[in-house]
N, C-alpha and C positions, 0 to 999 in steps of 0.2 A: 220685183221678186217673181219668182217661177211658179207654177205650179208647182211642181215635182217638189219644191222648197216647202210651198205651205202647204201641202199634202200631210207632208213630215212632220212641221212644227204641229198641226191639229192633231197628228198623231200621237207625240210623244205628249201632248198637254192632258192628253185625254186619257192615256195612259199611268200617265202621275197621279193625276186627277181621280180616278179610279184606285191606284196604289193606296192616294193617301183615305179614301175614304174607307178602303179596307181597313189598314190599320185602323183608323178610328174606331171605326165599328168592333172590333178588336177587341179594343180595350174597353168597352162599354159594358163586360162582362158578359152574360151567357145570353147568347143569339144564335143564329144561323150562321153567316159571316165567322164569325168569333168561332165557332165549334168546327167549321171550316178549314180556316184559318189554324187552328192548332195542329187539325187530323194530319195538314202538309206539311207543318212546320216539325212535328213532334219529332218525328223521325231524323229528320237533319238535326236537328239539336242535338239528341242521343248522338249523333256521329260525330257531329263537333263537341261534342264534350267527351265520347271515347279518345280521342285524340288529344284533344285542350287538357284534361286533366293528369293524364302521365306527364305530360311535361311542365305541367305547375307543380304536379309534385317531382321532378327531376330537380326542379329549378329550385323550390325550396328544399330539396336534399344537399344540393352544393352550398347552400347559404348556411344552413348548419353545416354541413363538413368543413367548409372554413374556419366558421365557427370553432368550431369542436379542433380544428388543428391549432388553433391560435389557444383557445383555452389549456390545448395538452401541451403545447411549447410553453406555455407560462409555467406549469406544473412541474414541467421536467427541469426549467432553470432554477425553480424553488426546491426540486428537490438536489437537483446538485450542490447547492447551495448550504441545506441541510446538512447533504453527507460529508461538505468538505467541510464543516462547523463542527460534525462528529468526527470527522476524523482527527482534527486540530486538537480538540478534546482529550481524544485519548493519546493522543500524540502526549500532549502536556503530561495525564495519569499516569504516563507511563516513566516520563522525565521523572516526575516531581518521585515516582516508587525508587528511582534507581539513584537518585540525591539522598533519598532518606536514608537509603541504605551505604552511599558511601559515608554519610554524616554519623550511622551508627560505628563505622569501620573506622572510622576517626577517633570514635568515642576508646573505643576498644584500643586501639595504639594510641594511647594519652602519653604513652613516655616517647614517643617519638613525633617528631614534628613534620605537619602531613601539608601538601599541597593540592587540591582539586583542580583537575583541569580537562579542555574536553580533544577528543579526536577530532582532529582539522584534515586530517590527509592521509593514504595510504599509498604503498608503492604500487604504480601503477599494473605492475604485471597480477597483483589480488594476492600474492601468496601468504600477506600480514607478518611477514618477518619481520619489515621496519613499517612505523608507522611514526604520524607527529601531532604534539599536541599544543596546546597555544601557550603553553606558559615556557618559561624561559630564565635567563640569569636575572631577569628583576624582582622575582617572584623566589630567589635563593637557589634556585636546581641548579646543579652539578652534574657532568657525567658521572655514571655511575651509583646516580639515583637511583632508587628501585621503584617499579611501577606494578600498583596494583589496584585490584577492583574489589567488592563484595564477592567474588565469585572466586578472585582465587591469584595467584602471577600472571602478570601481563609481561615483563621484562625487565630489560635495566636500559635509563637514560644512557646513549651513545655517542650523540654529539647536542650541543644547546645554543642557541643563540638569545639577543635579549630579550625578543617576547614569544620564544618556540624551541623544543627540543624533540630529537630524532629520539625512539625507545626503539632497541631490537627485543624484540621479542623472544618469547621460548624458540620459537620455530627457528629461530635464526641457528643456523650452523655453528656461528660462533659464540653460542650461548649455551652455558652450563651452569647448574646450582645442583645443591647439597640437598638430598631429599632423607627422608625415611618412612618405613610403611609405619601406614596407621594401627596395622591388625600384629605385624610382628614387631616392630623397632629394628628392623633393620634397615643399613643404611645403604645409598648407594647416589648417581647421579645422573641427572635427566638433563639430555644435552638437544641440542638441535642436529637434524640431517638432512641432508640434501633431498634423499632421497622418501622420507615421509615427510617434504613442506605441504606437498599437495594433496595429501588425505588431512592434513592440518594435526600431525604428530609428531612424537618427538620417541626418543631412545633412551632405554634405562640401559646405564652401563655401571661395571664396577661392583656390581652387587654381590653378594656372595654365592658362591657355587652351592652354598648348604642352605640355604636360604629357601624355604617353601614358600616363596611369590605365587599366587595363585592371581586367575584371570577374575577383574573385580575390585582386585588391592585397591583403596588410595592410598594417595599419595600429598606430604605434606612436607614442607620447609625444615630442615634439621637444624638451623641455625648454626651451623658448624661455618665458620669464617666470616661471620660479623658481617657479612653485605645482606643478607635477609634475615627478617624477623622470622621465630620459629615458631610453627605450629601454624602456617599460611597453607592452603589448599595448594594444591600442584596439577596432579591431574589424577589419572584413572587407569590403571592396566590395560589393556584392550587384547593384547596376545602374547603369551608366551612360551618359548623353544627351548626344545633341550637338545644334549643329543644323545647318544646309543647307552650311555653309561646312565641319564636320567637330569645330568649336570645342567643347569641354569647356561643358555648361551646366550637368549635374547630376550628382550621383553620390549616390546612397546607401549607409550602411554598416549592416550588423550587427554590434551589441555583440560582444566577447570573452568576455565576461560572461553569463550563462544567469541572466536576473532569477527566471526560475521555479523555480530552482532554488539558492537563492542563503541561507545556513546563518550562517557565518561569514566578518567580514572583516577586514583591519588599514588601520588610523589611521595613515596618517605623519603624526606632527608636524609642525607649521609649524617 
């Protein structure tokens, strides 16, 4: 071995050697060495812990933000879960008000024989002139059923098959009934038009020219030709025209009826 080798080795032993007796002394509690020992160290520490400690707290802020995202994704699927439990809910309270009410509308036409059945389909373009419901010839309907709701006419059965039939509705063009006002008794008759399908009205025609219709009137089943029961809501005035002399030219009605909103109806048998 070289010098220059054990030079080195004596060096770095001695230097250990030295390290480790500092520390020791160090830790021996309050001495020279020790007091030493701290006055160099105190300062570096402070630096490494100005640095060491932002980033332990960095590092435990992402452990809770995980945290904390995992806990609010739990939260949020619990609460979807809820809302669709509440919506379900009312969904149903809603059903079960709008059964009772056609169960009371059954009660009320005792002498005619009623069929409940619900909307399955409507004509794709939305305008609710034809619509279909599930019940059918097994179930007794007949074209030319009448269909209605607690609210008021919904139509007359058009076409039927075994477990389904087509109702056109008031809006349908080719649908007309017998009406009279509530306020005067006078008569007249509410047909469907092309041209008010898409405000979702219909046309009072035939009415009398002496007739004080005022904007407001209802409007209800006259029972004049034995296809509807009388004294069924119809609809509602909405606007009506005269001309220069003061004479009745137009009137428009809105349905009783709420097509947009429209679940379950009943069949009176012919």
């Amino acid at each position: 071995m070289s010098i220059k080798k054990k030079k080195i080795i004596v060096l770095f032993s001695s230097v250990t050697a030295v390290a480790a007796a500092v520390v020791i002394l160090s830790r021996l509690g309050n001495n020279p060495v020790s007091n030493a020992v701290n006055t160099i160290l105190t300062p570096c520490e402070s630096a490494v812990a100005y640095v060491v400690h932002p980033v332990q707290k960095f590092s435990a802020f992402l452990k809770n933000a995980r945290s904390f995202q995992k806990e609010n994704e739990q939260l949020r699927l619990e609460l979807e879960t809820v809302k669709k439990e509440n919506k379900s809910a009312e969904e149903y309270k809603r059903e079960n008000t709008r059964l009772k009410k056609l169960l009371q509308l059954t009660d009320d036409l005792e002498t005619c024989e009623t069929v409940p059945a619900k909307i399955i389909a409507y004509e794709p373009n939305n305008w609710f002139y034809t619509l279909t419901i599930n019940k059918g010839t097994r179930n007794g309907i007949q074209v030319s059923d009448v269909v209605i709701t607690d609210a008021g006419v919904v139509g007359q059965v058009c076409e039927v098959g075994f477990n389904w039939a087509k109702v056109s509705t008031l809006l349908d063009s080719n649908q007309s009934l017998g009406i009279k006002l509530s306020r005067t008794g006078d008569v007249g008759l509410v047909e469907g038009d092309v041209q008010l399908l898409k405000n979702r009205e219909c046309r009072l025609s035939y009415i009398s020219k002496n007739s004080t219709i005022i904007t407001g009137d209802l409007l209800e089943t006259s029972g004049l030709g034995g296809i509807y029961p009388a004294g069924l809501s119809v609809g509602k005035v909405v606007s009506v025209e005269t001309d220069n002399t003061g004479e009745l030219t137009e009137a428009i009605v809105k349905p009783s009826v709420d097509f947009d909103s429209l679940y379950e109806v009943l069949v009176v048998k012919s």
